[in-house]
C-alpha positions as CSV (number, residue, x, y, z in Angstrom):
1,X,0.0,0.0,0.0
2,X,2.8,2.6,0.3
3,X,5.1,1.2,-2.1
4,X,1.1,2.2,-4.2
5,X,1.4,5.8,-2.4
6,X,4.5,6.4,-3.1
7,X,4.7,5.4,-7.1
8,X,1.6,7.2,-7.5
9,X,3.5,9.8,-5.4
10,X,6.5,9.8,-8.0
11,X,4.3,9.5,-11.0
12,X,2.5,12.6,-9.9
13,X,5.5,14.5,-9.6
14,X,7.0,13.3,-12.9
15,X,3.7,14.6,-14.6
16,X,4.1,17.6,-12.9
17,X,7.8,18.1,-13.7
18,X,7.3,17.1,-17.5
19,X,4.0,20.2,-17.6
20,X,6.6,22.8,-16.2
21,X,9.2,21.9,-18.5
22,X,6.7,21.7,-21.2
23,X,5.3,24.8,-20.4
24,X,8.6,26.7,-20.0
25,X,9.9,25.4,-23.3
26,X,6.6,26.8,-24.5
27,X,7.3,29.8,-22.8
28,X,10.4,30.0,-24.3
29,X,9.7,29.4,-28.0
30,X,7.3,32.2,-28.2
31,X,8.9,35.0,-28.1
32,X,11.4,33.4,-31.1
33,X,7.9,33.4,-33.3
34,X,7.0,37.4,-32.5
35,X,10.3,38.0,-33.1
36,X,10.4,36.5,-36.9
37,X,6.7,37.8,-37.2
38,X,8.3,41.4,-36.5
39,X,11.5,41.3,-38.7
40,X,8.8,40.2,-41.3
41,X,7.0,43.5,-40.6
42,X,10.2,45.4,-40.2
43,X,11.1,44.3,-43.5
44,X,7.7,45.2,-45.3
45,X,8.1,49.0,-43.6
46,X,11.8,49.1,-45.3
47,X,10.6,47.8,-48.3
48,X,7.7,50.6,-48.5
49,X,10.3,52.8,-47.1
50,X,12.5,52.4,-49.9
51,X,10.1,52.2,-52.8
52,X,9.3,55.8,-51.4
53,X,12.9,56.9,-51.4
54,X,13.0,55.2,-54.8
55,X,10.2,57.6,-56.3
56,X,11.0,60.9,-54.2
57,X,14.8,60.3,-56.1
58,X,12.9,59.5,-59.2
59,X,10.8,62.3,-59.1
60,X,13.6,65.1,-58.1
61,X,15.8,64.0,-61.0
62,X,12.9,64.4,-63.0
63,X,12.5,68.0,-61.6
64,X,16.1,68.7,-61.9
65,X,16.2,67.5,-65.7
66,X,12.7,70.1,-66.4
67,X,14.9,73.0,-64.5
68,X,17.9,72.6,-66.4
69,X,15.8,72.1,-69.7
70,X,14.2,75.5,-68.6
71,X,17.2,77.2,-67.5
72,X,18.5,76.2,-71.1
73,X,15.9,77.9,-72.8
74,X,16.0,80.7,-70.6
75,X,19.6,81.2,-71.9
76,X,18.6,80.6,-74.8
77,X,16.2,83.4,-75.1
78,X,18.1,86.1,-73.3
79,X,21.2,85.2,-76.0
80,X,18.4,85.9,-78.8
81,X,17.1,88.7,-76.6
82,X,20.5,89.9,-76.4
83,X,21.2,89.7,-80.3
84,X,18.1,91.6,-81.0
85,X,19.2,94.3,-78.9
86,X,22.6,94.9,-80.2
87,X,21.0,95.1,-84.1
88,X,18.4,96.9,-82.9
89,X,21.1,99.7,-81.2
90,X,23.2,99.0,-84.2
91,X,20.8,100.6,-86.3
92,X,19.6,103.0,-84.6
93,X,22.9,104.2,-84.5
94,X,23.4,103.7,-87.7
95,X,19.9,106.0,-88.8
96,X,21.6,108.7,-86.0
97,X,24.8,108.8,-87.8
98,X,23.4,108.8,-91.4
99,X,20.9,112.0,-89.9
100,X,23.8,113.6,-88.7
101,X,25.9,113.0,-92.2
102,X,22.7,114.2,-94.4
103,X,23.4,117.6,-91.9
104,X,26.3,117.9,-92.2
105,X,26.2,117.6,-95.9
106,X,24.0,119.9,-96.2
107,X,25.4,122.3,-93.9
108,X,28.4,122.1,-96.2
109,X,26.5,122.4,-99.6
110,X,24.8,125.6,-97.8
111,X,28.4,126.8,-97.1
112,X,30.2,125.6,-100.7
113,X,26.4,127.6,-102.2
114,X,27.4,131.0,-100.5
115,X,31.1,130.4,-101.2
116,X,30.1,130.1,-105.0
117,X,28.3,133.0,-104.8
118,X,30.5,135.6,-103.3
119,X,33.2,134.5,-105.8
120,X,30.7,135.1,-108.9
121,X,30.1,138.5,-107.6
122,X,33.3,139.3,-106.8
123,X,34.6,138.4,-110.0
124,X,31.9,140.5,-112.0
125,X,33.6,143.7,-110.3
126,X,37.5,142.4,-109.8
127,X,39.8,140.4,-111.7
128,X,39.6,136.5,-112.2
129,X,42.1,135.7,-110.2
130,X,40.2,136.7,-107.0
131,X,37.8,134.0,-108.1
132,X,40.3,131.3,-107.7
133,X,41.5,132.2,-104.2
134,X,38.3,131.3,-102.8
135,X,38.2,127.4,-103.7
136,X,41.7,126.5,-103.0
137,X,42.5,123.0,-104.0
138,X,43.4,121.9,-100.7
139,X,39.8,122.3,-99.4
140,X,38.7,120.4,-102.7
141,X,41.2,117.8,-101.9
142,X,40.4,117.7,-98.4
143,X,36.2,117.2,-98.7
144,X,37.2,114.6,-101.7
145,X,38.9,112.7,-99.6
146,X,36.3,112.8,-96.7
147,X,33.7,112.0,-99.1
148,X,35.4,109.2,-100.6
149,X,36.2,107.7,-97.2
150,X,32.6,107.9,-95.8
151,X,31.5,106.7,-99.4
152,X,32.9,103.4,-98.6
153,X,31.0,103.1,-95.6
154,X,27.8,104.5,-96.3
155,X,27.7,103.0,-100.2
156,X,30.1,100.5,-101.4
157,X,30.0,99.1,-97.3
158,X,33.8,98.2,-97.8
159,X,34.7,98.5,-94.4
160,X,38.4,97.3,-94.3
161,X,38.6,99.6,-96.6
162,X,37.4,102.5,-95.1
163,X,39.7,102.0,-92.0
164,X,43.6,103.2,-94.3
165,X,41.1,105.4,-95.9
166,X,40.1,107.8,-92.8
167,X,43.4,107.4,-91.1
168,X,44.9,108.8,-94.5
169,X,42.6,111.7,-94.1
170,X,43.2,112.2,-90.4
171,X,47.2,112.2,-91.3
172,X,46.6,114.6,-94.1
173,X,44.5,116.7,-92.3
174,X,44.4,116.6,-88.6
175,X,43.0,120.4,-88.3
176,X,40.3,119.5,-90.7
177,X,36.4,120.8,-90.2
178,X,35.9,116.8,-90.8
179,X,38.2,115.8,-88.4
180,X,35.9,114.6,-85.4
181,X,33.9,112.7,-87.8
182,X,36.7,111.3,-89.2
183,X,37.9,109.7,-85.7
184,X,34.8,108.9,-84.6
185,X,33.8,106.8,-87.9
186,X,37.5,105.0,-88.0
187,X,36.8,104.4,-83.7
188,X,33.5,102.7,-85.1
189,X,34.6,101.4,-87.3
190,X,37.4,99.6,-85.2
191,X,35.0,99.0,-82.4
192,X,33.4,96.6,-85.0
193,X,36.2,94.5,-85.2
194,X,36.6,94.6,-81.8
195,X,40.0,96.2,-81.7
196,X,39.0,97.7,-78.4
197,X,42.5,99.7,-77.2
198,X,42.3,101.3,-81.0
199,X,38.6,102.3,-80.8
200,X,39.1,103.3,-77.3
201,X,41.9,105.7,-79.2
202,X,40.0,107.2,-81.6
203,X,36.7,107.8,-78.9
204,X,38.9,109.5,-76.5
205,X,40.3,111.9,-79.1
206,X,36.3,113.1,-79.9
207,X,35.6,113.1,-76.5
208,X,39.0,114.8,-75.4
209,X,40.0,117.5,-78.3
210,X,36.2,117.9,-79.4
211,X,34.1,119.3,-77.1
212,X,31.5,121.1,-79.2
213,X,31.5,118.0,-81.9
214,X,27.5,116.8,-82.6
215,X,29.7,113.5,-82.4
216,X,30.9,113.4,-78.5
217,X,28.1,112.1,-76.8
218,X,27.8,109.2,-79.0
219,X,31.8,108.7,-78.5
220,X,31.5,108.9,-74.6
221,X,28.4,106.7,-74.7
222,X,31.0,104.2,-77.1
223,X,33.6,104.5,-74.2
224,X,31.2,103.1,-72.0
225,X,29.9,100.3,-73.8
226,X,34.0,99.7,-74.5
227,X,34.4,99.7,-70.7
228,X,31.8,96.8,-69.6
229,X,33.1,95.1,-72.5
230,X,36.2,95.1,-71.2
231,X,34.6,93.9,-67.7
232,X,34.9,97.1,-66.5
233,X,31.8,98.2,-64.7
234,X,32.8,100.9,-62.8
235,X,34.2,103.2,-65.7
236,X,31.4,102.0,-68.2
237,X,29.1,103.2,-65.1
238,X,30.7,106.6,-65.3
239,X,30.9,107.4,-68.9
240,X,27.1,106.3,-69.5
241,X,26.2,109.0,-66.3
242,X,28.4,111.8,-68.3
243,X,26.4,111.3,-71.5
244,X,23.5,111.4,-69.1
245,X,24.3,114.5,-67.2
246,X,25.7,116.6,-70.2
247,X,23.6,115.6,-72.9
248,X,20.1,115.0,-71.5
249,X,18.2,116.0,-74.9
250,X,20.5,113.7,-77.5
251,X,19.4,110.1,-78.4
252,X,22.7,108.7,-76.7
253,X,21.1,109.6,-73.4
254,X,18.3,106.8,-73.8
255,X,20.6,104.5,-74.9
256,X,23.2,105.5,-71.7
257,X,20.6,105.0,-69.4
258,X,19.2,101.4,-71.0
259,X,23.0,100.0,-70.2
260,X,23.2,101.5,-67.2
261,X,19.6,99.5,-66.4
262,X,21.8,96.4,-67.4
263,X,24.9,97.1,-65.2
């Protein structure tokens, strides 16, 4: 009867003992499965996480690839904006100096027409020789060769021809009545080829020995434009405020003040 108790005893006890340590190694196998279940979860999220990073990078080259397309065509328009602006000043400065030519011109014809006839009357009451003395073959020399020099700009348009031809003229006749036109046509002349120092030259002597010349605001205003080509800003600043200041009425004003906009 004990030996009954106490196997039933042991038995018991054994059962027990085999529960707990079934139930702890249940215990202890759980947490193993939430922890798979979560890296499962954790690896969905990154997934998600890095399609999104995927599309954000998509979508900002995209975006990059539109502003740089854009930024291009913004170039591209200010260049054509740029291009139409320097024919447009061209001729505009071009109709200024062909006005100013046609004036002068006519300025002279006026002065050659009263010339012509004071020596006619003169020569009705006083000998022929008088008659000569007024038309000196210099002067006819010297408007010849101004003609023929501005002839080859204005007509025949041969330019690297009309550069020998006005320095001839200014050699032959520095103290000539053409002489400010004379330097500032070879300084544009020269500024159209871009010879910059030699144009500078030529502006500075209008704007320098000149002063009551029809042709020194335009030569100051050239200065300028010389001076930001070169990269310098400060002096083009200055000369375009001088054509501004002294020459308020001329048509180089409006053009002074649309670069200095621009600076």
């Amino acid at each position: 009867m004990a030996n009954s108790i106490i196997r039933h005893t042991i038995k018991r006890g054994v059962t027990v003992c085999v529960a707990l340590a079934v139930s702890a190694g249940a215990a202890a196998q759980a947490p193993v499965y939430d922890v798979n279940g979560s890296d499962r979860e954790l690896e969905k999220r990154i997934a998600v996480l890095e399609r999104m990073v995927d599309s954000r990078t998509e979508m900002q080259h995209r975006l990059q690839e539109q502003i740089d397309t854009m930024q291009n065509e913004v170039d591209q328009l200010r260049g054509a904006l740029e291009v139409n602006t320097n024919k447009l000043e061209k001729v505009l400065e071009r109709q200024r100096e062909l006005y100013l030519e046609i004036d002068k011109r006519v300025e002279a014809l006026k002065q050659n027409g009263i010339t012509s006839s004071s020596s006619q009357s003169s020569s009705q009451v006083s000998q022929p020789a008088q008659s000569q003395q007024t038309s000196s073959p210099a002067s006819q020399d010297e408007s010849a060769a101004y003609d023929n020099a501005v002839n080859l700009i204005l007509k025949s348009r041969e330019y690297d021809k009309a550069i020998p031809a006005f320095q001839s003229f200014i050699q032959r006749f520095p103290n000539s009545e053409f002489a400010p036109n004379a330097h500032y046509w070879l300084g544009q002349l020269l500024f159209n080829k871009q010879a910059w120092g030699d144009a500078e030259e030529q502006f500075q002597i209008v704007a320098n020995r000149f002063s009551d010349s029809t042709k020194r605001p335009d030569a100051i205003l050239k200065l300028g434009v010389i001076a930001e080509r070169q990269g310098n800003k400060g002096s083009a600043r200055e000369y375009f405020e001088q054509v501004v200041s002294q020459y308020p009425n001329s048509s180089a004003r409006k053009l002074a003040e649309s670069r200095l906009s621009g600076l």
